[in-house]
C-alpha positions as CSV (number, residue, x, y, z in Angstrom):
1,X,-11.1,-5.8,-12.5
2,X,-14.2,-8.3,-12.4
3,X,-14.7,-12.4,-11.8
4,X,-16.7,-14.3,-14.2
5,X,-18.7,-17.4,-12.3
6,X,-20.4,-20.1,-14.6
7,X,-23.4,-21.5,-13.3
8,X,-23.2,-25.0,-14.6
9,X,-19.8,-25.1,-13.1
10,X,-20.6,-23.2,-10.3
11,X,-16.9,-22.0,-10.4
12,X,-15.4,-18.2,-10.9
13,X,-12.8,-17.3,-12.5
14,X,-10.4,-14.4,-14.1
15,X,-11.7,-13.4,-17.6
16,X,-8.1,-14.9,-18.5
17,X,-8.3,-18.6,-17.3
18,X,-7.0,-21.3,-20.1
19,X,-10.3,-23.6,-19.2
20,X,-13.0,-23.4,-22.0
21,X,-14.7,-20.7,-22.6
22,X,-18.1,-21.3,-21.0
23,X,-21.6,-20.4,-23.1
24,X,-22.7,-16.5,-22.6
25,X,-26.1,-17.6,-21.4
26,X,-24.3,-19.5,-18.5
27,X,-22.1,-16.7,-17.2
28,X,-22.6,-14.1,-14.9
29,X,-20.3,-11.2,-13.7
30,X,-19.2,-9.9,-10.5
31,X,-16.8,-7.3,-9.2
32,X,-15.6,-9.0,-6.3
33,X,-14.4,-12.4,-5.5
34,X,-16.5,-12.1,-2.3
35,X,-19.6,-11.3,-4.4
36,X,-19.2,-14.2,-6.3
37,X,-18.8,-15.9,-3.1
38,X,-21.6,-14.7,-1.6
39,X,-23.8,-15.5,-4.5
40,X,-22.8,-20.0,-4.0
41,X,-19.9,-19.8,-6.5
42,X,-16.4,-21.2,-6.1
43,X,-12.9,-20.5,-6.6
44,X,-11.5,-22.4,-9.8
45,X,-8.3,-24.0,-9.3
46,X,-6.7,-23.5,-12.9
47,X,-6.5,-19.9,-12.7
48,X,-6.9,-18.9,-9.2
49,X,-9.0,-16.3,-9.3
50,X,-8.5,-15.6,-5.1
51,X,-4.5,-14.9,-5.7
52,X,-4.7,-12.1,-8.2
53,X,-3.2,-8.5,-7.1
54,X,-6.1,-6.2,-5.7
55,X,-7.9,-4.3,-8.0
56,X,-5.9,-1.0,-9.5
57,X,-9.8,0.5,-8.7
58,X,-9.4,0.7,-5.0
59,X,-7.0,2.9,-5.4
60,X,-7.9,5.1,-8.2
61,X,-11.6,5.5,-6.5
62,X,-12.1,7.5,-3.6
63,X,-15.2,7.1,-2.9
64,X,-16.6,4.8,0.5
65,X,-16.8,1.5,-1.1
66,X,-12.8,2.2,-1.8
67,X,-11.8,2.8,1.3
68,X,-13.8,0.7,3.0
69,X,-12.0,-2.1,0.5
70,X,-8.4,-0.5,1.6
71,X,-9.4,-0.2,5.8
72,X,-10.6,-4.0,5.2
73,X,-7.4,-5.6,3.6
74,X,-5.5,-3.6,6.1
75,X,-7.2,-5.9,9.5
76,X,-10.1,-3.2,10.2
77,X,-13.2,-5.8,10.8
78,X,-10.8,-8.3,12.3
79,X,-9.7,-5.6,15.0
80,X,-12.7,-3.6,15.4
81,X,-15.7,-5.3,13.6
82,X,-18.3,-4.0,11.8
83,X,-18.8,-1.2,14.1
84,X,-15.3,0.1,14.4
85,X,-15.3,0.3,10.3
86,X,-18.2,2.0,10.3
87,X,-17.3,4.5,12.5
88,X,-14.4,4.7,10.7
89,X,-15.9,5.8,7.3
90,X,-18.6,7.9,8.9
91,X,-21.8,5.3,8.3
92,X,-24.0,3.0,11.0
93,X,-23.4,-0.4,10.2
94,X,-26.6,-0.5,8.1
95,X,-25.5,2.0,5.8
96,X,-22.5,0.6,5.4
97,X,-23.7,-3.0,4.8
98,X,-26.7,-1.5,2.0
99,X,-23.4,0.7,0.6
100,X,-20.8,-2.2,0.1
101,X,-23.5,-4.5,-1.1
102,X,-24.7,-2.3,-3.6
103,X,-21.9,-1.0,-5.0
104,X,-19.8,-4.4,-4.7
105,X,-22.2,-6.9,-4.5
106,X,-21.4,-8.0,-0.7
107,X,-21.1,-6.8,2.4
108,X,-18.3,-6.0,4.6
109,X,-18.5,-9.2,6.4
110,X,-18.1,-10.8,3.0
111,X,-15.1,-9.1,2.1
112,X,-13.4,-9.3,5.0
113,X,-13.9,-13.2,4.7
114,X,-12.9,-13.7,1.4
115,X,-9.6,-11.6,2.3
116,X,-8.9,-13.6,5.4
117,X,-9.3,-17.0,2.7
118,X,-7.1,-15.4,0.4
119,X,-4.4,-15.4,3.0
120,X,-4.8,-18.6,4.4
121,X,-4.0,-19.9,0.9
122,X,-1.1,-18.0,0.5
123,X,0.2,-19.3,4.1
124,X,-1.2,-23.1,3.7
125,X,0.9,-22.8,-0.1
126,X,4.3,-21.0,0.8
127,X,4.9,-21.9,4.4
128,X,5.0,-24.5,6.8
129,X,2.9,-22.8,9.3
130,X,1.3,-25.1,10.7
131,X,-2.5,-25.1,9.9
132,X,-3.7,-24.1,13.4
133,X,-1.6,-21.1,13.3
134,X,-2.5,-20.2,9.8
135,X,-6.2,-19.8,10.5
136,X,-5.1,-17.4,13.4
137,X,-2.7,-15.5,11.6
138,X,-5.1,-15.2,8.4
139,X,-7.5,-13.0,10.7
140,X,-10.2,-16.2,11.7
141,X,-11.5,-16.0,15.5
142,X,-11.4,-20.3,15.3
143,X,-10.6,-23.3,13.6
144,X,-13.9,-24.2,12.8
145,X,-15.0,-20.7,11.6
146,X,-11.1,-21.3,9.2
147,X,-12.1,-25.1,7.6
148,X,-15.9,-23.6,6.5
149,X,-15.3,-21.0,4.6
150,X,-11.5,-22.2,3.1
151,X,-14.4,-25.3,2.2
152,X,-16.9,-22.7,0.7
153,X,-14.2,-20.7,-1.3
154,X,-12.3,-23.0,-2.3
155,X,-14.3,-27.0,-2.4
156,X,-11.5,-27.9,-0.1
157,X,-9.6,-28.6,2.9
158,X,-6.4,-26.6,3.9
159,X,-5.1,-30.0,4.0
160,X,-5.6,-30.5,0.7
161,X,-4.7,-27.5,0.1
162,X,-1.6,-27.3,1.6
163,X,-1.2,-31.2,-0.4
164,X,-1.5,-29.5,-3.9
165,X,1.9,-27.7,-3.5
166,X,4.1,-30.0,-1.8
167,X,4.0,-28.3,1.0
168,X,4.0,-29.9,4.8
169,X,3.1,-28.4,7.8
170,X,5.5,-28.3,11.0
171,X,4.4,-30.0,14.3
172,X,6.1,-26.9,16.3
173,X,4.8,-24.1,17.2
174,X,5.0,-20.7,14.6
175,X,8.2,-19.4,13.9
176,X,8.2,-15.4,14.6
177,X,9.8,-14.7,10.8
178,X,7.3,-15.9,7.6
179,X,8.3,-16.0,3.9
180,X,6.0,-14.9,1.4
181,X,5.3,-14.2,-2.5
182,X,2.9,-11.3,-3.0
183,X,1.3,-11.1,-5.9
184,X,1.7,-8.7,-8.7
185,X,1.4,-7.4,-12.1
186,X,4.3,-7.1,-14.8
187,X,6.2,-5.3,-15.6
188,X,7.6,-4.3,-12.2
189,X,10.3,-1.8,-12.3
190,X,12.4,-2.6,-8.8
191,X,15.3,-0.3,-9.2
192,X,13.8,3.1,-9.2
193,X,11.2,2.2,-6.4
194,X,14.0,0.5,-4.3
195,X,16.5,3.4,-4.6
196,X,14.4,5.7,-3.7
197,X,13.6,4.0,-0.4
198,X,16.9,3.4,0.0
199,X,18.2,7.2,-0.3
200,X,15.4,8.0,2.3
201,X,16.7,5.1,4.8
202,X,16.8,6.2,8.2
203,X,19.9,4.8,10.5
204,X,17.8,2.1,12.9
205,X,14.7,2.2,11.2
206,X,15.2,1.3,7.5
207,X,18.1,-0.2,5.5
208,X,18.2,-0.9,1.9
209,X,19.9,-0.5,-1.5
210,X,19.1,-0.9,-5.3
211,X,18.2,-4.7,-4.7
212,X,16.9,-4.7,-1.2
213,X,14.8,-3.1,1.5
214,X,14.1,-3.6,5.3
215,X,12.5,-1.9,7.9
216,X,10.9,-1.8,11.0
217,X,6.9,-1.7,11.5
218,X,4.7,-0.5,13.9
219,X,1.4,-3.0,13.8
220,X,-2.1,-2.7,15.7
221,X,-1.0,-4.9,17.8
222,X,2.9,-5.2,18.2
223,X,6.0,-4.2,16.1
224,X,7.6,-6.6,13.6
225,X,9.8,-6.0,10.8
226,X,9.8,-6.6,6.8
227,X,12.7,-7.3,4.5
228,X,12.1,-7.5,0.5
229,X,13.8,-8.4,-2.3
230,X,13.2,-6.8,-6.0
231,X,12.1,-8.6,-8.1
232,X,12.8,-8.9,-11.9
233,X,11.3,-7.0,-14.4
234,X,8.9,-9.7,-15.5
235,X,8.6,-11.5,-12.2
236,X,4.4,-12.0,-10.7
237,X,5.9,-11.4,-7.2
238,X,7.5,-10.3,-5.1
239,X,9.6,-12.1,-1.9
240,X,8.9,-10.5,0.9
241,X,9.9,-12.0,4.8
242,X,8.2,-10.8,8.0
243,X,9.5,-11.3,11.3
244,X,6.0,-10.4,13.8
245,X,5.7,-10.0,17.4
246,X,2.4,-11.0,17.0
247,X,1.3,-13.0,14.2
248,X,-2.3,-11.8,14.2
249,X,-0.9,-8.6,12.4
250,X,0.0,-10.7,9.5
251,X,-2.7,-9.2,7.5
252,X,-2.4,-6.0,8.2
253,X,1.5,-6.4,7.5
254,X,1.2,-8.2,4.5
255,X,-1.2,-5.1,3.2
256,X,1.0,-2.4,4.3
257,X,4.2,-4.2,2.2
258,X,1.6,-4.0,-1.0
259,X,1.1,-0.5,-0.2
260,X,4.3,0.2,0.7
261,X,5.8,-1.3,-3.4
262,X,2.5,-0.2,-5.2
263,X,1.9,-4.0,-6.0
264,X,-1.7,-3.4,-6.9
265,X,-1.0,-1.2,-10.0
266,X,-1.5,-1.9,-13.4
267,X,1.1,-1.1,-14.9
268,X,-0.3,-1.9,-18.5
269,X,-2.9,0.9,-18.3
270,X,-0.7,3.4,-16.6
271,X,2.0,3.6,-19.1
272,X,-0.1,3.2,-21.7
273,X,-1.7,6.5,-20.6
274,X,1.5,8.2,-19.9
275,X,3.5,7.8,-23.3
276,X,0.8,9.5,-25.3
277,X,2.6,12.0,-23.6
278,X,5.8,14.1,-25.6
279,X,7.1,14.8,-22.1
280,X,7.1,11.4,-20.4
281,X,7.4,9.6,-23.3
282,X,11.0,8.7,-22.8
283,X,11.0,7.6,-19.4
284,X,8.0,5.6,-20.2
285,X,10.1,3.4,-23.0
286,X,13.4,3.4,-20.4
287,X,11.7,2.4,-17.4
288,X,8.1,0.6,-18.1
289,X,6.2,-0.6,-15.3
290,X,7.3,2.5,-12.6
291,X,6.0,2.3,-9.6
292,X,4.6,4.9,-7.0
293,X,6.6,4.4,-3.3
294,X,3.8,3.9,-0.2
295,X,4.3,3.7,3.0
296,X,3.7,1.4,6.0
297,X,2.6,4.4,8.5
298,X,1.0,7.7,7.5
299,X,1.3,9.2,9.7
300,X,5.7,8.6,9.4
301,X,5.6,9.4,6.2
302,X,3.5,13.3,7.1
303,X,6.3,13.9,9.9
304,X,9.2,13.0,7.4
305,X,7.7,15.0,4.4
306,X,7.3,18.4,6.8
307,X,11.5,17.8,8.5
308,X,12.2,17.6,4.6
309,X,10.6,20.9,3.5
310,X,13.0,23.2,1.8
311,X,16.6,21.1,2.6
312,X,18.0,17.9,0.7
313,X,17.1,14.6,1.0
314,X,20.4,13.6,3.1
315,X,19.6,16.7,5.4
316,X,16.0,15.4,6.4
317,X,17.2,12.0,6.7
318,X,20.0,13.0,9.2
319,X,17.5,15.1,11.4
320,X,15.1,12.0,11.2
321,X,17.6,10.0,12.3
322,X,18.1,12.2,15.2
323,X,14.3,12.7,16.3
324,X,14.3,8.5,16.1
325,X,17.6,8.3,18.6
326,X,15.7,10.8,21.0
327,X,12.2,9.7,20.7
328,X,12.2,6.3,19.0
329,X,11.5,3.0,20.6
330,X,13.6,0.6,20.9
331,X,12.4,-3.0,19.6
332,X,14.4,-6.3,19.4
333,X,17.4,-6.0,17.4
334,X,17.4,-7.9,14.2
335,X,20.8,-6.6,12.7
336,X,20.9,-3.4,11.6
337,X,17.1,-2.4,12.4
338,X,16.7,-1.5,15.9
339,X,14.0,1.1,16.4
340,X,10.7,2.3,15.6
341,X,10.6,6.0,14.3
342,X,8.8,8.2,17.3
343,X,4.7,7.8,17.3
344,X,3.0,10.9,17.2
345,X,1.8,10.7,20.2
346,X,5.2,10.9,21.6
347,X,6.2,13.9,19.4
348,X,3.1,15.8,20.0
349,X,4.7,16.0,23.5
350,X,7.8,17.4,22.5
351,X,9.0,21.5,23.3
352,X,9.0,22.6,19.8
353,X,12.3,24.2,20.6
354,X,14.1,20.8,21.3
355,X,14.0,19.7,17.6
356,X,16.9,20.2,15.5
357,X,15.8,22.4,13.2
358,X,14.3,25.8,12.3
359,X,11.5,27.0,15.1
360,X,9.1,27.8,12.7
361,X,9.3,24.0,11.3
362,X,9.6,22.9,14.8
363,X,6.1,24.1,15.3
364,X,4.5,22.9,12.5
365,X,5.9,19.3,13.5
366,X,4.5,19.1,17.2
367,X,1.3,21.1,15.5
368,X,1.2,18.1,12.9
369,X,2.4,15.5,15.5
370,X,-0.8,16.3,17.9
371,X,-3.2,16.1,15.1
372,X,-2.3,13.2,14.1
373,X,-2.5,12.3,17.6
374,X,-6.1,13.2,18.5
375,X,-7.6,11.9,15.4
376,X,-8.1,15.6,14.1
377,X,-6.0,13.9,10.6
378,X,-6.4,10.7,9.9
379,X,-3.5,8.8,7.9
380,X,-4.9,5.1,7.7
381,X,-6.1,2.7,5.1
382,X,-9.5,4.0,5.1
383,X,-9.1,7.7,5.1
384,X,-10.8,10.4,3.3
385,X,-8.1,11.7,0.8
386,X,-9.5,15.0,0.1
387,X,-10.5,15.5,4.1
388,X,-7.6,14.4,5.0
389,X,-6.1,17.5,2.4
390,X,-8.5,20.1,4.2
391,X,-7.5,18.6,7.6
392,X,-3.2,19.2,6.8
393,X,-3.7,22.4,4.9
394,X,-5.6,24.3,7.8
395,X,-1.9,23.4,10.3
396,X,0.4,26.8,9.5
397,X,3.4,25.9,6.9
398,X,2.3,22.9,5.6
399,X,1.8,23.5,1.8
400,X,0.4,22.3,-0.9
401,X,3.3,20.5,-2.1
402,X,3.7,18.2,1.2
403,X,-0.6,17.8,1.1
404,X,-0.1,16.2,-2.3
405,X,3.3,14.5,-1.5
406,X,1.4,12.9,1.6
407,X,-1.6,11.9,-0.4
408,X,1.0,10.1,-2.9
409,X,2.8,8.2,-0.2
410,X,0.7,7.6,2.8
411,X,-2.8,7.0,0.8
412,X,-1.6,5.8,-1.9
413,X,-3.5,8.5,-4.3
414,X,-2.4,7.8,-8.2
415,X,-3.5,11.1,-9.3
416,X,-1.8,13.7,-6.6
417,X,-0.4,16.3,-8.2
418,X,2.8,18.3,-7.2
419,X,2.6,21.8,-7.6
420,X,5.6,23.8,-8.3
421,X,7.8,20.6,-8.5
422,X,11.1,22.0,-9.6
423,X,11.7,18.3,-11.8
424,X,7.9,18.7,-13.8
425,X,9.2,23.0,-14.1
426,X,12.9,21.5,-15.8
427,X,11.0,18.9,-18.0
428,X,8.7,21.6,-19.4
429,X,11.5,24.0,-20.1
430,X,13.7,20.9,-21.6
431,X,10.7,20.3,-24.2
432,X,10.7,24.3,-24.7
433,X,7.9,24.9,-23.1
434,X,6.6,27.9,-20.4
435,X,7.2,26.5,-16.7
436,X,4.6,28.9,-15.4
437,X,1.9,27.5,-12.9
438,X,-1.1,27.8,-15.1
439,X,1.3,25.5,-17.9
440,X,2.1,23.2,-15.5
441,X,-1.7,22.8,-14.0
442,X,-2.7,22.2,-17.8
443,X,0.0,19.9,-19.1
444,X,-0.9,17.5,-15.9
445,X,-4.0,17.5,-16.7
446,X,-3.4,14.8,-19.5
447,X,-1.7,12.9,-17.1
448,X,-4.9,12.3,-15.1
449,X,-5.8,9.8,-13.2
450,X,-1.9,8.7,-13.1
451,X,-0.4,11.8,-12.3
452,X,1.3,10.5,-9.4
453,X,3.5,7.9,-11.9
454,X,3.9,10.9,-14.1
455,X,5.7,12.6,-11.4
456,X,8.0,9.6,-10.4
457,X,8.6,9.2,-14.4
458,X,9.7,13.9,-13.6
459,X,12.1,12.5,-11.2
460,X,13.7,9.8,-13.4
461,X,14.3,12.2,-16.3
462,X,15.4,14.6,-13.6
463,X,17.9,12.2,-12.4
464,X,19.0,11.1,-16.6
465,X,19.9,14.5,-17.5
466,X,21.9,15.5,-14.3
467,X,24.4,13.6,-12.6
468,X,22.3,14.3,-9.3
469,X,20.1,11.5,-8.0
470,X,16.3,11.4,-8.8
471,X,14.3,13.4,-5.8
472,X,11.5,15.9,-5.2
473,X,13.0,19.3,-5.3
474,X,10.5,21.2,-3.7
475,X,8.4,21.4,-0.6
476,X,8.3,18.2,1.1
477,X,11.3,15.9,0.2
478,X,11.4,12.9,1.8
């Protein structure tokens, strides 16, 4: 949540770190690694202040500094510069830059460098890239621009870097595939996440099961793909392997994947908000830790949740799987994933009475599909949640149930509520309660701002006390 950085030391660290505890008169706060950074201080090397999971407050927050954080972790300035994330967000570069400095205590530049040293360390530490590459793939425009500031972060080389862990760097050019540990906090709970993915797995595009999950991506630049394996319950990471077409989309992979498994929650706080609760209590004490599935693409995930409206979760996936055969691209087989589910530019071209499925839905797809298309709703890491709410409720039979469903899984929202979810309407009437709208609207209100993880711990206590598996059961299921 916030670095300490000792001026005698001229180091920053996590509140946590084992070194001594410097004198209060000596210490000085900051919210951001890049703030502390920005203001001459280093990272220490006991507790490693740079490799701790993003902040749970990006997410909770909505505001611009938020998604400015979120559109920069996800390869924004690298891409488009300044400029483009400006534009982005709505702001002229000034404003932006007075904004972020302000409310973060540096600048978007700033951030965007202290994220691209971040993931040279993770590279330099866990592969054998070899150190030319690493500064490319980590988002740096040159090798001299890479050893300055992996020097002002850090107080040293990537050599040395790459030295501290035993690891040695290959003489041959990159591989395409890239092993990786991303960071996060404990408890993690793997199955529930995992399955879920897994029951939603579409034929070509995604495979997976309770322990496992793969998929194809579509980058800003090229495809790739990304297979992960859960981790334990008590496990700081999680093993993740990327295969890139490009390898400048390592960033913006490697953010999507922590999207994708929720790795930047806190976990602590969230359940300790949610067993207060008579209703959720249970699931809380079976499965601590719960995590919220993301996704890789938004604007996927809004085409998937309006085939799902009203049928099962097998029945979406099946016509998903057909609309990826027709439309989908093909992309390098590697095994079992073979395609990229269709763009929406592609289905915003589609005769509404080609897809397999009701006319009336068939509509609201292509009507969806060429929104998404022309930038009219916009599903990426720096979105507007509650514009991007107006934006999907104004297309005819998208409901309030998929709004919220998309504002769970493609923006990664905490606190988006399902209305009328058939699994929160059972829970109530288990715990003898009314299962009326206005109970439901006021019983979630105590859930706030994790309502999201109170709905995934609905669909777990769903699942315990039928022998059906846990899903959403109205609206939007997939």
């Amino acid at each position: 949540w916030f670095f300490t950085a000792v001026r005698t030391t001229g180091i920053f660290c996590r509140p946590s770190c084992p070194a001594r505890t410097p004198h209060r008169r000596n210490v000085e706060f900051h919210r951001t690694a890049a703030a502390a950074v920005r203001a001459g201080f280093r990272a220490c090397l006991r507790c490693r202040p740079d490799t701790t999971p993003g902040s749970p407050e990006w997410n909770l927050a909505g505001d611009v500094a938020s998604r400015a954080v979120r559109a920069i972790n996800d390869g924004v300035v690298d891409r488009e510069g300044i400029p483009g994330l400006a534009d982005r967000l709505g702001y002229s570069p000034r404003q932006l830059q007075r904004l972020l400095t302000a409310s973060l205590g540096a600048g978007p530049i700033e951030l965007a460098r202290a994220h691209r040293a971040a993931t040279a360390r993770t590279l330099l530490e866990t592969t054998d890239l070899p150190i030319t590459q690493v500064a490319f793939a980590s988002g740096f425009r040159s090798t001299r621009q890479f050893n300055e500031t992996i020097l002002a972060v850090f107080a040293s080389t990537p050599t040395r870097i790459r030295g501290m862990r035993g690891a040695k760097a290959r003489a041959a050019a990159a591989p395409s595939q890239i092993t990786l540990r991303l960071a996060l906090r404990p408890p993690y709970a793997a199955e529930p996440i995992f399955s879920f993915l897994a029951a939603r797995a579409v034929p070509g595009v995604e495979a997976g099961d309770a322990a496992s999950y793969s998929r194809t991506l579509a980058l800003p630049r090229a495809c790739g793909t990304l297979r992960a394996t859960a981790p334990s319950a008590s496990a700081t990471w999680l093993d993740c392997t990327l295969r890139l077409d490009d390898f400048r989309d390592l960033p913006s992979a490697v953010e999507r994947t922590r999207r994708l498994f929720d790795l930047d929650a806190d976990p602590v706080a969230v359940d300790a908000a949610l067993r207060r609760d008579a209703v959720l209590r249970l699931s809380v004490r079976r499965v601590p830790g719960i995590r919220v599935p993301g996704h890789v693409d938004g604007d996927e995930v809004a085409v998937r949740a309006v085939l799902g409206q009203q049928i099962s979760v097998a029945a979406a996936t099946r016509i998903a799987a057909v609309l990826t055969e027709r439309y989908g691209e093909d992309v390098v087989a590697n095994g079992p994933l073979c395609r990229m589910f269709p763009a929406a530019a592609t289905l915003a071209k589609v005769d509404p009475d080609e897809l397999p499925m009701p006319r009336a839905r068939a509509r609201t797809v292509v009507t969806l599909a060429k929104a998404l298309a022309d930038g009219t709703v916009r599903l990426d890491a720096g979105a507007d949640r509650d514009q991007v709410a107006v934006g999907l409720s104004s297309i005819k039979g998208i409901g309030p149930w998929t709004v919220s469903y998309v504002r769970m899984r493609a923006l990664g929202d905490p606190d988006a509520f399902l209305p009328g979810d058939l699994a929160l309407r059972r829970a109530l009437e288990r715990s003898g309660r009314a299962s009326d709208e206005a109970t439901t609207t006021t019983v979630a209100q105590a859930w706030r701002p994790y309502r999201s993880y109170a709905m995934l711990h609905l669909w777990t206590l769903d699942s315990l006390a039928s022998t059906r598996p846990a899903t959403p059961t109205q609206g939007a299921r997939t």
